[in-house]
Each structure stands twice: as C-alpha cells, then as structure tokens.
N, C-alpha and C positions, 0 to 999 in steps of 0.2 A: 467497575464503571456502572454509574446510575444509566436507567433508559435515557433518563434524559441529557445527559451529557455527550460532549464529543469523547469519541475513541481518542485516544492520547497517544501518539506518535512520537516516535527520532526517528531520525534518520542515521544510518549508518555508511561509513565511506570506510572502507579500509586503508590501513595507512600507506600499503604499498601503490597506491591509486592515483597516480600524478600527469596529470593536472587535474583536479577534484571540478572545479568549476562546471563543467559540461555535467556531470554526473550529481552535482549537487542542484543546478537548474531542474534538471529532470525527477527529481526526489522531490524539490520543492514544490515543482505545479501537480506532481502526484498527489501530494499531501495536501495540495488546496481542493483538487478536483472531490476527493475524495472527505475534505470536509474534517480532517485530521485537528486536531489539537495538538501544537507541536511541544515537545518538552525540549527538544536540543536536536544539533548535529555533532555525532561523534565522528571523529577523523584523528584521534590516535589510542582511541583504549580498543583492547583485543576484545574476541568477541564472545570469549564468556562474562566480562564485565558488561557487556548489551545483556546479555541473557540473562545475567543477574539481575536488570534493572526488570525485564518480565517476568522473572520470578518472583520479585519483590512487589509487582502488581504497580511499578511506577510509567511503566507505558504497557499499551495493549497491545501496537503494532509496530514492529521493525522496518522501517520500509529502505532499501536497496537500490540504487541505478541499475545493475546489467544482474543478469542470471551469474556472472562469473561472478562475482563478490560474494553472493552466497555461501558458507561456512559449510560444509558436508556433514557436518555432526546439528546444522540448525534446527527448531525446533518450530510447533506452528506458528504462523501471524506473521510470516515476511513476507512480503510485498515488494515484487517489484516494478522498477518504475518505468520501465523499459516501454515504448509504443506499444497501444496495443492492448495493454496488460489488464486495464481496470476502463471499460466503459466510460463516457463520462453521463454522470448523474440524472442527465435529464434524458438520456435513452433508456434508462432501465423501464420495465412496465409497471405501474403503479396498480397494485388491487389485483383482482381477477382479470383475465383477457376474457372480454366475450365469443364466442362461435363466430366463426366467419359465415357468413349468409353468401350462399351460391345462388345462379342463376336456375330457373328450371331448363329442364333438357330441354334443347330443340329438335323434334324427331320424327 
C-alpha cells in the first residue's frame, strides 16, 4: 500500500452467519467510517482463503461484525465492526496536543 492510497478492505461474514444482513450493515459503515477501500464481501470461502488474499497483499484489512466471527488461529489487521471499536475519524487528535493551561492557585 502507497501512503497515499486507501487501506484496502473485505469484509468477511462467515458462512455459518444467518441472517448476514444486520452484520453486513455494521462492516459496511465500519469501512466507510474508517475510510477503507473495499475489494469485496466474502460470505462463503473459509477463512484461510481471506488469509490468503492478506498474504498475497491483495487487501491490508479484514474487517469482522462481532468478536465471535473471528477465527482463533487469525492473524493481524482484523477489525471489528462491533460499537465502539474504531473512534470515528473526526475525534482522533490531529498533530501534537498542547498542555493544558491551569488556573493559578487561589490561596
């Protein structure tokens, strides 16, 4: 990935996962919040063909609905999409924080 490109994304939905919908909503505005480049949603190859596609450097991030979907043998760069999980963009701090300036004592 160039600096100046987006991170490149799928989304992953396991297939045992039914009804995907609610779980696919929640992947999607993750990956917009987050500014993703989506390459696909998978919702029927297992999850060492996801892994193969990050080992082959064709997306940089897996992103997930729920902690339970997550594979036990996974490896970095999953994300999930869960409340909560990922700030949205315009809260993070930009640059340095300066000092906070206090009052002088009253005494």
């Amino acid at each position: 990935m160039s600096s100046l490109s987006r991170p490149v994304a799928a989304i992953w939905i396991p297939s045992h996962v039914d009804p995907i919908e609610p779980h696919l909503m929640a992947c999607l505005d993750h990956a917009k919040r987050c500014r993703y480049g989506l390459l696909g949603i998978i919702t029927t190859a297992p999850w060492d063909e996801v892994r193969q596609l990050m080992i082959d450097g064709k997306v940089d991030v897996v992103v997930v609905a729920e902690r339970e979907h997550l594979p036990p043998d996974r490896t970095p760069r999953i994300e999930v999409a869960a409340r909560g999980a990922h700030p949205p963009a315009g809260s993070l701090p930009r640059g340095p924080v300066p000092p906070r300036r206090r009052r002088p004592r009253q005494g």
